[in-house]
N, C-alpha and C positions, 0 to 999 in steps of 0.2 A: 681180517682188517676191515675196516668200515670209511669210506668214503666222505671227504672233507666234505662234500655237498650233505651229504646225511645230517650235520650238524644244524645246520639249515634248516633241514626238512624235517625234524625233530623239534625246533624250537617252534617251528611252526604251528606244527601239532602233533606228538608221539602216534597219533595213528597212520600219519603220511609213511612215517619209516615200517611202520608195519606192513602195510598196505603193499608198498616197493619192495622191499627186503625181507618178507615171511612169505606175504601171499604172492608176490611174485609181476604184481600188476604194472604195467610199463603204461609209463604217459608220454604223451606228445610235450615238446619243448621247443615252441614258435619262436623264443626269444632266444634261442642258441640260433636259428637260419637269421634273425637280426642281426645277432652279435657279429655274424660271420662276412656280413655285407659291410658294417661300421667298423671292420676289423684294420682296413690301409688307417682311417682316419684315427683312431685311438695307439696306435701303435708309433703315427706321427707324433701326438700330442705327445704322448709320453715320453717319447724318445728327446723330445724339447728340454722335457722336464729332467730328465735322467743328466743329461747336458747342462745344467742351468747348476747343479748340484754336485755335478762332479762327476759323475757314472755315467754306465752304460746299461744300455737296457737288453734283456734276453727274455723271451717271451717262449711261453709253452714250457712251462716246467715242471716233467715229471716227479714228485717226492712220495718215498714211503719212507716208515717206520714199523719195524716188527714190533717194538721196546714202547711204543704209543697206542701200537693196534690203528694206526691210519692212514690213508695213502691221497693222495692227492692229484690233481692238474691245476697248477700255479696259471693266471692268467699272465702273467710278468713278473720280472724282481728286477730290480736296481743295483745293480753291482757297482759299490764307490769302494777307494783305497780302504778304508777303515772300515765300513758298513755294507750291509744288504739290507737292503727293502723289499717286501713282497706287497704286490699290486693288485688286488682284486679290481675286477671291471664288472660295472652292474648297470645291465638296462634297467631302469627304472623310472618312475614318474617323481618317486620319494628322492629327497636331495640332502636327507640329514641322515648319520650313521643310527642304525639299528642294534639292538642288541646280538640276532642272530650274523649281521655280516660281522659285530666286531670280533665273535666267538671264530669264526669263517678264517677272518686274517689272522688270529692267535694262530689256529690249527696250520697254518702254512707258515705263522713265525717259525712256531715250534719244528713244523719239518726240514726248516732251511737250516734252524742253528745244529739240527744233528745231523744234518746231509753236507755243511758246508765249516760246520765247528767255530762258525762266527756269531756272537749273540745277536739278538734281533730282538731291540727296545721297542719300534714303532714302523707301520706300514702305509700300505695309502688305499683309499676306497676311488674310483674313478667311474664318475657318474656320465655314463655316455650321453646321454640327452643335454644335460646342462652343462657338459666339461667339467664338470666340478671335482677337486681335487679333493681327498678330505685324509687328511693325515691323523694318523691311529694311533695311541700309545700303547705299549701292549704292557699292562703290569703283572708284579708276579699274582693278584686275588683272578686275574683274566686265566692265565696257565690254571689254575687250580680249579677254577670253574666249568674250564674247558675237558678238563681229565675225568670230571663226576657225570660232563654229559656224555663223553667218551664210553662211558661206564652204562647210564640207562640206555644208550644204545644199543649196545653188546646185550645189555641182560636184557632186551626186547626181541633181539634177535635170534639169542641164543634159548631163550625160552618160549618164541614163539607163543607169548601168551596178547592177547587181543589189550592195548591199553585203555584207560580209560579219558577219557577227555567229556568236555561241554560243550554245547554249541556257541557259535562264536557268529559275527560278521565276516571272520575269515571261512566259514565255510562256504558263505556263496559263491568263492573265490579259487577252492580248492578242488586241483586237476583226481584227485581221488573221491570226493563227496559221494557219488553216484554208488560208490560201494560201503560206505560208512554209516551204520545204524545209530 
C-alpha cells in the first residue's frame, strides 16, 4: 500500500517517491514540529466550524484500503447526521487549493466512504497561517485521476526503475535535490 502523502510527493516530482520509497532516503519535516505546536489552535478553529454546520470533529484518523492500495493519517473529518468531511491541514505560505492537495483530500474521501460506507461529495483544505477555510468538491474525473496516480506510484515502486523528470524552480526547494541527477 502506498501512503496518502506519497500522492503529494509524486505530483511534485516522480523522483521524490523514488528517492523516499526505492532508495530509501529519509528527510527531515520541520513543518510537522510546526504543525504540532499550532495543533491546540487549529483544532479549536475547526472544532467552531464542525459546530457551525452541525457536526462534530474527530481528529487523527487512521484509514486504509487494501481494494485502493492506500493507507492514510486523516488530519480531522467532520462527522454531521447525513455527511462526513475529511479536513486536511496545511502549513503553508500558498492560500489557494492546488492540484496535488485536492488529489491528497480525494485519497481520504475515498478512504472515509469505504471505511465509513458514507459517500463523501466535498472536504475542506485548512490553511494554518491565514485560517483559511477552503472547501473542496470531490467529483467523480478527481476519483479517476487519483486511481491512475495510485497506479504510477506502484509501478515506480514496484519497478524500482529511476523516473524521469526536468528541472524545475521546484528543485531549489526539494528536500531530496542533493541526490537527484
Amino acid at each position: 500500500m502506498i501512503d496518502v502523502s506519497d500522492i503529494v510527493q509524486y505530483l511534485y516530482c516522480p523522483r521524490k517517491v523514488y528517492f523516499l520509497k526505492v532508495a530509501g532516503i529519509k528527510i527531515e519535516k520541520p513543518k510537522m514540529e510546526e504543525g504540532k505546536r499550532a495543533q491546540a489552535e487549529v483544532e479549536r478553529n475547526l472544532r467552531r466550524f464542525a459546530e457551525k454546520i452541525g457536526g462534530k470533529l474527530e481528529t487523527g484518523i487512521y484509514l486504509e484500503s487494501q481494494r485502493q492500495g492506500l493507507k492514510g493519517l486523516l488530519d480531522a473529518m467532520i462527522n454531521a447526521d447525513s455527511a462526513i468531511y475529511p479536513v486536511d491541514v496545511k502549513l503553508s505560505r500558498f492560500d489557494s487549493l492546488s492540484y496535488p492537495w485536492k488529489m491528497q483530500l480525494t485519497a481520504y474521501a475515498m478512504l472515509l466512504e469505504e471505511n465509513s460506507g458514507k459517500s463523501v461529495r466535498k472536504g475542506y483544505i485548512y490553511i494554518v497561517g491565514t485560517r483559511k477555510l477552503i472547501e473542496v468538491r470531490i467529483e467523480p474525473e478527481d476519483r479517476r485521476a487519483l486511481m491512475r496516480i495510485v497506479k504510477e506510484v506502484e509501478e515506480i515502486i514496484e519497478s524500482e526503475k529511476y523516473p524521469p523528470t526536468s528541472k524545475s524552480k521546484k528543485c531549489n526547494y526539494c528536500e531530496v535535490s542533493e541526490f537527484c541527477v
